[in-house]
C-alpha positions in Angstrom: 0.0 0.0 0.0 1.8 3.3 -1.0 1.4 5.9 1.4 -0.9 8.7 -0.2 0.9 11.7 1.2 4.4 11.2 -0.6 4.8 11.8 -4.2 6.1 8.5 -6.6 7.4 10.8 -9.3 10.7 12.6 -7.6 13.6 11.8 -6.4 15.4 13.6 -3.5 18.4 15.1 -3.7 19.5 15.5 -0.1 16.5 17.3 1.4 15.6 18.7 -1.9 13.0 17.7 -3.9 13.8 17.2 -7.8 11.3 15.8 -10.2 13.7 14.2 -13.1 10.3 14.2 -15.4 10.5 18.2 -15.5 14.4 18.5 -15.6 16.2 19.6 -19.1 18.7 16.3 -20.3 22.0 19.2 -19.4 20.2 19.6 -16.1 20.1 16.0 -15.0 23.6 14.9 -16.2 24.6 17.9 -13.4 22.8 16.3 -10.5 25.8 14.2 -8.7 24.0 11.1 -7.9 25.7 8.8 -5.8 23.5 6.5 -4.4 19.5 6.2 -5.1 17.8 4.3 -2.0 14.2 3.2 -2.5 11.6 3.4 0.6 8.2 3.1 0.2 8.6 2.9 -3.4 10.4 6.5 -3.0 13.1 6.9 -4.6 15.6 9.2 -2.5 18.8 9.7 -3.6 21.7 10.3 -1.1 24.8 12.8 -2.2 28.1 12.0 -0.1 30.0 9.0 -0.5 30.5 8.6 3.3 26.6 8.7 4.2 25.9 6.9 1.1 28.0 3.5 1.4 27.2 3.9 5.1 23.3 4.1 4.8 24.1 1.0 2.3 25.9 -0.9 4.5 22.7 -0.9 7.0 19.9 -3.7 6.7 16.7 -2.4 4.9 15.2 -1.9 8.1 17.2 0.4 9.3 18.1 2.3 6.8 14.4 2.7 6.4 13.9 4.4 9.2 16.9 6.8 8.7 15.5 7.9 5.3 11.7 8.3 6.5 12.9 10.4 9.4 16.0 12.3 7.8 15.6 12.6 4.3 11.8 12.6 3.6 11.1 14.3 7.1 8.3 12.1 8.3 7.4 12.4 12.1 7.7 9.0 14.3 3.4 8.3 14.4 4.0 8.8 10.4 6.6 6.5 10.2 5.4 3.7 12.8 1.8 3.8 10.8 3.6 2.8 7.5 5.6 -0.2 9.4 2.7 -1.1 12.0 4.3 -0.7 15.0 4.4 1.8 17.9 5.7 5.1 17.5 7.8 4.6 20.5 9.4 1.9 19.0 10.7 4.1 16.1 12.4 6.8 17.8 14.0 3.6 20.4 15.3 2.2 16.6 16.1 5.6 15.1 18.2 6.6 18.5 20.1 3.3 18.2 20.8 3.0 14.9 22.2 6.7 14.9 24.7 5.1 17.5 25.4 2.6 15.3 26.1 4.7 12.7 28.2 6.7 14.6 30.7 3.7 15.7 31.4 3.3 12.1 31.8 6.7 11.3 34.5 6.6 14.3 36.2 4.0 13.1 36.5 6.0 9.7 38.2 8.4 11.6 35.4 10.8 12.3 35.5 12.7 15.6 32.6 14.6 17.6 33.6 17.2 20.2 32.2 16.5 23.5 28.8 18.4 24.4 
């Protein structure tokens, strides 16, 4: 069942949306694509090779809920009524894969200052 409030026809370029239907042939061949990750029969394209083979590296499941909640900005309850399950539950996911992600990013070399 495809979710009526998000749009099949673009793609998103980071938090931008771009419809490739309505984009001059010159114009797409300048859109640096890197990586095109499908949710919800989305397409939403990720710029950034670090986030990019990151995101990739994560099951479906998780990545999912990155790119519902990052890159197509839907709330928890929007997110937990697409996969059936409590909106609690996503932001407990979302806070521990963001961990996850951020081992690996550390041991790419990445540093955070201290808050």
């Amino acid at each position: 069942i495809m979710p009526e409030n998000i749009p099949i026809s673009p793609i998103f370029v980071g938090r931008r949306r771009v419809c490739l239907a309505a984009l001059a042939a010159s114009a797409i061949a300048s859109v640096q694509i890197d990586h095109i990750f499908e949710v919800l029969g989305v397409p939403v394209v990720v710029t950034g090779d670090v986030l990019a083979e990151i995101l990739a590296q994560l099951p479906e499941g998780k990545r999912d809920i990155i790119l519902l909640s990052f890159f197509l900005e839907m709330t928890d309850r929007e997110i937990a009524e697409y996969l059936h399950i409590v909106h609690q539950t996503v932001s407990k996911r979302r806070i521990g894969i963001l961990k996850e992600l951020r081992k690996i990013l550390e041991k790419e070399g990445y540093e955070w200052p201290e808050l």
